[in-house]
Structures are given as structure tokens and as C-alpha cells.
Rosetta silent file (secondary structure, phi, psi, omega in degrees, C-alpha in Angstrom):
SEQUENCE: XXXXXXXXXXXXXXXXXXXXXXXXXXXXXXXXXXXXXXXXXXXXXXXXXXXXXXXXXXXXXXXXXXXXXXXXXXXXXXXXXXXXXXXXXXXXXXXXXXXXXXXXXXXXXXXXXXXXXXXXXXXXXXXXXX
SCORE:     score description
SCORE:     0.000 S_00000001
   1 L     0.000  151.322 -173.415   80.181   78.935  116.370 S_00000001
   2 L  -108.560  130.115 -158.566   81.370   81.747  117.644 S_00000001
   3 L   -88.816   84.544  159.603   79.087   84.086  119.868 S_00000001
   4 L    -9.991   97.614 -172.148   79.183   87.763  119.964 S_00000001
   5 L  -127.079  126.098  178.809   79.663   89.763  123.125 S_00000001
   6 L   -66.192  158.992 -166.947   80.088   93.644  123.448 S_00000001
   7 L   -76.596  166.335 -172.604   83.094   94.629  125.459 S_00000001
   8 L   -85.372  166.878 -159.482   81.959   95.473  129.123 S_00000001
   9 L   -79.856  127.613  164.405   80.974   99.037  129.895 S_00000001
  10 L   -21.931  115.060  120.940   83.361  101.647  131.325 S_00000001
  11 L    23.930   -9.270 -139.912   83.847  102.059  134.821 S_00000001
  12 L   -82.369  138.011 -175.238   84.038  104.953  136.232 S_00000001
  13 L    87.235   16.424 -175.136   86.345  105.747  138.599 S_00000001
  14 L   -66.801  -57.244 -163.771   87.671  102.015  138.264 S_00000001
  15 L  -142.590 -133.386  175.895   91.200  103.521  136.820 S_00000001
  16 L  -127.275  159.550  165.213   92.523  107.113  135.001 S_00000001
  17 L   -99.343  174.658 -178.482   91.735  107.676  131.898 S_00000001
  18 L  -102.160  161.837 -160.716   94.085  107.786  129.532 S_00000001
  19 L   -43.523  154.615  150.920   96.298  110.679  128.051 S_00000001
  20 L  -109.794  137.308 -158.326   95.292  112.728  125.406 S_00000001
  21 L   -70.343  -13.033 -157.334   97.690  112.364  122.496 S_00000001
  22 L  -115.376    9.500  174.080   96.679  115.943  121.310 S_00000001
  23 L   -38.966  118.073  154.494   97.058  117.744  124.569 S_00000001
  24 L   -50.870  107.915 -172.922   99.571  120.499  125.288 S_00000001
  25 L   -45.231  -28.658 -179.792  102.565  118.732  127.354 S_00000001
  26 L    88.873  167.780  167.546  103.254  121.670  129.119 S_00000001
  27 L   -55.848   -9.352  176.982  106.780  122.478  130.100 S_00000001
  28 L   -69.050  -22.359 -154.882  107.784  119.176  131.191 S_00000001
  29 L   -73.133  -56.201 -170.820  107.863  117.993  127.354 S_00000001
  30 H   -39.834  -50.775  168.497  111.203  119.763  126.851 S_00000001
  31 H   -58.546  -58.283 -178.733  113.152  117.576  129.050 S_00000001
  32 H   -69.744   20.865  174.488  111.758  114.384  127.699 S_00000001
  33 L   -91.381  140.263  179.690  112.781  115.323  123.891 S_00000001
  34 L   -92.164  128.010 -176.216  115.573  113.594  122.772 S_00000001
  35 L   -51.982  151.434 -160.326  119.150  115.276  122.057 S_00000001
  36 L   -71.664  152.205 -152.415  119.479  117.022  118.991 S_00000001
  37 L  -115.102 -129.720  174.063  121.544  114.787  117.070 S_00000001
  38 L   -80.568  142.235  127.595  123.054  115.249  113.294 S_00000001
  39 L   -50.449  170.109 -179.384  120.964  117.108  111.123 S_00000001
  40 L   -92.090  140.820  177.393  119.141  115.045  108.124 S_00000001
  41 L   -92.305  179.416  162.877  120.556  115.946  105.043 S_00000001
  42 L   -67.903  164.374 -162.716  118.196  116.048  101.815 S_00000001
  43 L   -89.451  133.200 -175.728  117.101  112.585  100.673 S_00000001
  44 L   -42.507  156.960 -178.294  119.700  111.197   98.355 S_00000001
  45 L  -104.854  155.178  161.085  119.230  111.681   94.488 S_00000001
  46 E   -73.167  144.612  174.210  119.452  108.695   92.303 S_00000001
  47 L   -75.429  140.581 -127.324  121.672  107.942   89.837 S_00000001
  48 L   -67.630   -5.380 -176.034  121.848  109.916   86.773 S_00000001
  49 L  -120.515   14.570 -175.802  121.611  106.738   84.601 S_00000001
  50 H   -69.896  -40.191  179.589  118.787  105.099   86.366 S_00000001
  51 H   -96.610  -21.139  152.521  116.135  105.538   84.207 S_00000001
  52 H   -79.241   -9.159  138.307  117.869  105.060   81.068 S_00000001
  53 H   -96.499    4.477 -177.190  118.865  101.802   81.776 S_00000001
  54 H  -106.187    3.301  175.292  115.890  100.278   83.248 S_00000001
  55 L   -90.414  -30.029 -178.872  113.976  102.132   79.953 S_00000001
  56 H   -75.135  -23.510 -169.912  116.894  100.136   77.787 S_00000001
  57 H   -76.908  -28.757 -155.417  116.116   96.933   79.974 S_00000001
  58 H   -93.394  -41.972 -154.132  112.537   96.801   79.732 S_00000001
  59 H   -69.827  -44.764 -142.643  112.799   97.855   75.688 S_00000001
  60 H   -95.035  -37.633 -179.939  115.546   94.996   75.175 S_00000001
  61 L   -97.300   35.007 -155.000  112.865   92.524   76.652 S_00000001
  62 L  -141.707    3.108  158.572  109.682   93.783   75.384 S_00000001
  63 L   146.587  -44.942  157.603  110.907   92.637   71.363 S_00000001
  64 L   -70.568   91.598 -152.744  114.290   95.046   70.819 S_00000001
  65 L  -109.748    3.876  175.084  116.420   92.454   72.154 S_00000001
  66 L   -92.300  -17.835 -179.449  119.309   94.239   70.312 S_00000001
  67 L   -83.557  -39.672 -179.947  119.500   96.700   73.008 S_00000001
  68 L   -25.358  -46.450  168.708  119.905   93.821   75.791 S_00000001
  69 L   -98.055  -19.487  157.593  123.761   94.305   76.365 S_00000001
  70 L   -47.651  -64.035  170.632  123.621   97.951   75.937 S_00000001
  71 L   -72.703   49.766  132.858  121.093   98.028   79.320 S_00000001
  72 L  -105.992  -35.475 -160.411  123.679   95.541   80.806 S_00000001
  73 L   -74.220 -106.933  169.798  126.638   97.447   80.138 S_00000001
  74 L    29.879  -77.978 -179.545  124.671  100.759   81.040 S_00000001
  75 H   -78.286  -23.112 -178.740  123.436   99.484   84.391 S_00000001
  76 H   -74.989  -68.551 -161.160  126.678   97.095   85.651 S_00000001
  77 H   -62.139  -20.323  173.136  128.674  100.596   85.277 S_00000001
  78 H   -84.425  -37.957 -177.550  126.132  102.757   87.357 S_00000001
  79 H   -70.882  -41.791  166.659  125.608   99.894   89.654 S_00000001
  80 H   -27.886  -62.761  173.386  129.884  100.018   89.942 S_00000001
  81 H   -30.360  -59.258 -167.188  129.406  104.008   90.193 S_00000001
  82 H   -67.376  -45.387 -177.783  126.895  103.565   92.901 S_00000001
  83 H   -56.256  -40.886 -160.235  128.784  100.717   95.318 S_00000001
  84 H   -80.749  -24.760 -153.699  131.990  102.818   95.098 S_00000001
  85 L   -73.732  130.303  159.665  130.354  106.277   95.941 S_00000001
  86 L   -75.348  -16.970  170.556  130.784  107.590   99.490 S_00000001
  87 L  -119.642  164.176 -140.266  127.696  109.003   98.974 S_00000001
  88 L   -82.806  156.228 -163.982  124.634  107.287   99.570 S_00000001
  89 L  -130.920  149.613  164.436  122.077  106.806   96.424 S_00000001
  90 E   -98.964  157.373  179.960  118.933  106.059   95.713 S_00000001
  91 L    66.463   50.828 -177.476  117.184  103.643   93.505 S_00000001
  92 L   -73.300  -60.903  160.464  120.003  100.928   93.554 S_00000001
  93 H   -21.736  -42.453  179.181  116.922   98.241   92.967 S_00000001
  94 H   -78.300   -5.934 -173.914  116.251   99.859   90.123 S_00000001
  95 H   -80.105  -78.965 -164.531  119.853   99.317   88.759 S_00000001
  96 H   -49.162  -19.387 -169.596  119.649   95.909   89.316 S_00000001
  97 H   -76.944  -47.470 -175.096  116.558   95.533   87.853 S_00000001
  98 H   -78.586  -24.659  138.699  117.645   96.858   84.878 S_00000001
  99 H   -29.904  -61.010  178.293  120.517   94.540   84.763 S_00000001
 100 H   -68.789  -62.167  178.708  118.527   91.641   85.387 S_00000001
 101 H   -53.631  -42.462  163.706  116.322   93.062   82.248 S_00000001
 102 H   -51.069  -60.493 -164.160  119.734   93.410   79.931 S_00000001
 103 H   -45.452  -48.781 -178.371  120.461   90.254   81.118 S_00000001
 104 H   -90.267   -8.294 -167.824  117.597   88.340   79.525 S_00000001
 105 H   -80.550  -22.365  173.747  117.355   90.815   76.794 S_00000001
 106 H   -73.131  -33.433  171.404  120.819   89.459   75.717 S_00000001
 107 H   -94.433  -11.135  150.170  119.833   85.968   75.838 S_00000001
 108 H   -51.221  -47.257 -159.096  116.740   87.072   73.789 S_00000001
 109 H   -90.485  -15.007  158.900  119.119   88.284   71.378 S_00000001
 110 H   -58.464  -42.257 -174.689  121.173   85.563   71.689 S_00000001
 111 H   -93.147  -34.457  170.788  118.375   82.818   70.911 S_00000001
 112 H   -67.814  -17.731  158.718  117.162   85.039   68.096 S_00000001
 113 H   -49.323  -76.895 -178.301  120.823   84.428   66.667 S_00000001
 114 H   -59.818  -48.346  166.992  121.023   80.910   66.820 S_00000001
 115 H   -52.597  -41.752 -176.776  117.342   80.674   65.228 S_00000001
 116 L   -96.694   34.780  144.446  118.267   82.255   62.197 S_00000001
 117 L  -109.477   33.795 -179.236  121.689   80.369   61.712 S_00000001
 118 L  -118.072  -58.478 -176.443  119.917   77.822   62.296 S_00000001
 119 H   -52.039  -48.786  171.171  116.862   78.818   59.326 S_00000001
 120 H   -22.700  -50.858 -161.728  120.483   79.627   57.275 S_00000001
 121 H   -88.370  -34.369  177.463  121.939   76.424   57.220 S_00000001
 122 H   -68.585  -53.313  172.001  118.646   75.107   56.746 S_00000001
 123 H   -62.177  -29.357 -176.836  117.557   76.807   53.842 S_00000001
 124 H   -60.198  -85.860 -170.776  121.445   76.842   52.536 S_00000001
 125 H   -36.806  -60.244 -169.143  121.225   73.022   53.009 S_00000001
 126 H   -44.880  -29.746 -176.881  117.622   72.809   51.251 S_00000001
 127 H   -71.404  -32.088 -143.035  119.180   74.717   48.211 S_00000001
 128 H  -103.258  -15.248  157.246  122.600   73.085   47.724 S_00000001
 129 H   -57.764  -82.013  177.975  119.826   69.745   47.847 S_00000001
 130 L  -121.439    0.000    0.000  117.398   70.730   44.935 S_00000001
């Protein structure tokens, strides 16, 4: 088991204490600042089609599965937009995501296909039967 022991009691005059972080530096600071560099630009904006394909993506899987290659097309041309662009973008993830969401929403729409030519042919057979 493991035994509890408080840490041992300060010292004094054992070491320095140590800086305080809120301290004025004094004039000395100025030299140790590091040269001014580039400025920062504003933080990139995302692309202008980001949220309407990951709203078509999540929509395509959530039962309108007709929508599925619409948020594929939609997001593979914005992610295309984005890769080519010299300048830098935000919310790329958010592309792909919404890709990835087209993606299955197509083979949703895709399996819903094949089920009803599949009930077709069934009932078609069952008719052409009795």
C-alpha cells in the first residue's frame, strides 16, 4: 500500500526563490524578445461551400439518400478548389467529411435501388405466376 508523506518543508535560505512570472522585467526584457518577424495575417476563412456540403452529407445519410452524390460532387469540387488555392483555408476536415458522408449516402441510395428492383421482379414474377 502506498503511504502518504507531505513534501518536506521549505528551507530558507537553502536556495533563491524563484521568479515571479507576473513581475515587471525591467529594461532588460527588450533585448530578450524575439525579432519581429512577418506579421500574422487574419485566420483563414473557410470555404464558401463548407457547410452546404457537410449539411447535404449528413441529410443524404440520415434517410434522403437521394442527395448522396450531390454532397459528393459538392464537396470533391471544393475539396479540388481548396488543394489548388495558394491561399490557405480552413475547415478542409470538414470537406472530407462531407465526402465521406456523400459517399455512403450514395451507396444508401444505391442499395435502396437494387431493393426495389429486386421487390419489382419479384412481384412482376409473382403476377406473370398467378
Amino acid at each position: 500500500m502506498y503511504r502518504f508523506e507531505p513534501p518536506p518543508a521549505p528551507q530558507f535560505g537553502a536556495g533563491s526563490e524563484p521568479d515571479d512570472p507576473y513581475a515587471d522585467p525591467g529594461p532588460a526584457a527588450a533585448d530578450r524578445r524575439p525579432p519581429a518577424g512577418p506579421r500574422r495575417t487574419a485566420p483563414a476563412a473557410p470555404h464558401p461551400r463548407t457547410g452546404a456540403a457537410l449539411v447535404l452529407g449528413i441529410l443524404s445519410v440520415c434517410g434522403v439518400a437521394v442527395l448522396g452524390p450531390v454532397a459528393w460532387a459538392v464537396a470533391h469540387l471544393a475539396l479540388r478548389e481548396v488543394d489548388r488555392s495558394p491561399v490557405p483555408t480552413r475547415g478542409r476536415w470538414q470537406l472530407v467529411v462531407a465526402r465521406t458522408l456523400g459517399i455512403v449516402g450514395s451507396v444508401f441510395l444505391l442499395l435502396w435501388m437494387l431493393a426495389g428492383l429486386f421487390v419489382a421482379v419479384v412481384v412482376g414474377v409473382a403476377d406473370a405466376l398467378g
